[in-house]
C-alpha angles and dihedrals in degrees: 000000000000113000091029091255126155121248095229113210122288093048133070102188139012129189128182114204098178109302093346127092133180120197124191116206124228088221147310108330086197095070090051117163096001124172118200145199143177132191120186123202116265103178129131094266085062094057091092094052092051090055129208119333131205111005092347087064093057087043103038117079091207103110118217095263090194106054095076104047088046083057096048097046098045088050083057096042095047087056084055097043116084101230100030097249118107121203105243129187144143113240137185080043125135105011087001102261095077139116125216100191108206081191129229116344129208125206084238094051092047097072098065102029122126122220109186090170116262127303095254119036103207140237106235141009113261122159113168095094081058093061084052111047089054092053093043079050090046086051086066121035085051084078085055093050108272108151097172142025137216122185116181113202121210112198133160102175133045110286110246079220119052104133095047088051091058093049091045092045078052088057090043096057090048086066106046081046095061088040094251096129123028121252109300127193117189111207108204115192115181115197122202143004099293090066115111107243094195096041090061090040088052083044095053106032098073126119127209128194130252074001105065109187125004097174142048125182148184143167126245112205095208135022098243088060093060104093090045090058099042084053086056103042089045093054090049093042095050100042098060094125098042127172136044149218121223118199139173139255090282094047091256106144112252097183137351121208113200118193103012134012107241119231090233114045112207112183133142126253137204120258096250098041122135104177143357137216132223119201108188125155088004099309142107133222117184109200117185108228117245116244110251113272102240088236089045099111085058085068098038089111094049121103129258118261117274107256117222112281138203112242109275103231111239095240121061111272110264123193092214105189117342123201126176 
């Protein structure tokens, strides 16, 4: 880069033509120092959608119907998650309140992994040791910089559980209140026609206060719409605070972005400008500006850098059953 200046997180790259710059971000700066999981359902209901498994695989014509949306969903989550590795496991799987961890997932990884369902397909719902594996998880990766975490929930059946995950998500909230956990979203995606309808809805239309919402929800009528709707209910969840204001070195705004923050910035800059600050979701990011390249102005035509993107999914995007 001209003018040997770092290129500070959350961009990627940062070019000055004249008094114009254009910066691409590396990725949301909303979603800054994010740490994700996903657990996917591993009860007994699920068995059919995982397929055969050993020498009736080979035999049986039935396809996993999970492993590729698994894939899908982990390669979008890693661009989310700030180091990634996405924390993977089954749940609801041997008597029904336990947890299978798969372990942490690369995008990368996540492209050839295989995910036959969990050893043992379990007997009941039950999803409070989810909750707290994910906070004992949050505990500590908050010592590593996690400032935020995201869980998405996979289900196709009615919890076992559901009052004693309301009272747990109630503690929950308490402590993100008084500032003892970090921000926390909890992303709930029902497949298929046995879910409960009105127990999500009980489990996701809570309020907390000084928290508002933890959770979001919606319903999938088919397995092979899940990803697509994860994708969905993530981007909402995690822009809740768009937009975005850039200023100068002396706090004068530059540019203001209403409704989504774009992946590219254009804005023009004083003269005598050296840096520049974006303040997006309540924080603040100060990037020196580049000296010109003296053969800028003959670029100044070319396009910006791609920024890094999530996987499209092959199919168009559809919203299935949506419940706040």
């Amino acid at each position: 880069m001209a003018g040997h200046e770092a290129v500070v997180r959350p961009f990627s790259d940062v070019h000055r033509m004249g008094n114009k710059v254009v910066a691409t971000l590396l990725h949301d700066p909303t979603v800054e120092g994010l740490d994700v999981a996903l657990y996917m359902d591993g009860s007994a209901s699920m068995e059919d959608e995982y397929g055969p498994r050993g020498v009736l695989a080979k035999l049986a014509p039935v396809k996993n119907l999970v492993e590729p949306q698994m894939r899908w969903m982990l390669e979008y989550l890693a661009s989310k998650d700030r180091d990634g590795q996405v924390r993977v496991a089954y749940w609801a799987t041997g008597d029904g309140s336990q947890l299978e961890e798969v372990g942490l997932l690369s995008a990368a990884q996540a492209k050839e992994f295989r995910f036959p369902g969990p050893r043992f397909y379990g007997k009941a719902t039950v999803m409070l040791p989810v909750l707290r594996d994910f906070v004992a998880h949050m505990k500590q990766q908050v010592q590593h910089g996690a400032r935020r975490g995201l869980a998405v929930i996979i289900t196709d059946s009615q919890l076992s559980d559901g009052n004693d995950v309301r009272a747990y998500a109630t503690q929950v909230a308490k402590e993100i209140a008084a500032g003892r956990l970090p921000r926390m979203s909890f992303v709930f995606v029902g497949v298929g026609d046995q879910v409960d309808e009105e127990q999500m809805e009980e489990v996701s239309h809570e309020t907390y206060p000084g928290v508002g919402h933890l959770w979001c929800h919606r319903i999938a009528d088919r397995m092979e719409e899940m990803a697509e709707l994860v994708a969905v209910l993530v981007d909402e969840t995690m822009t809740v605070a768009a937009g975005g204001t850039v200023y100068d070195e002396k706090g004068r705004p530059l540019k203001s972005y209403e409704g989504r923050l774009p992946a590219v910035l254009e804005f023009d800059v004083p003269a005598e400008c050296k840096a520049f600050t974006l303040e997006v979701a309540g924080q603040r990011f100060t990037q020196p500006i580049p000296e010109e390249h003296e053969d800028e102005d003959h670029h100044e035509e070319e396009e910006a850098p791609e920024p890094v993107k999530a996987p499209e999914p092959a199919s168009s995007r559809k919203h299935g059953r949506h419940r706040h």
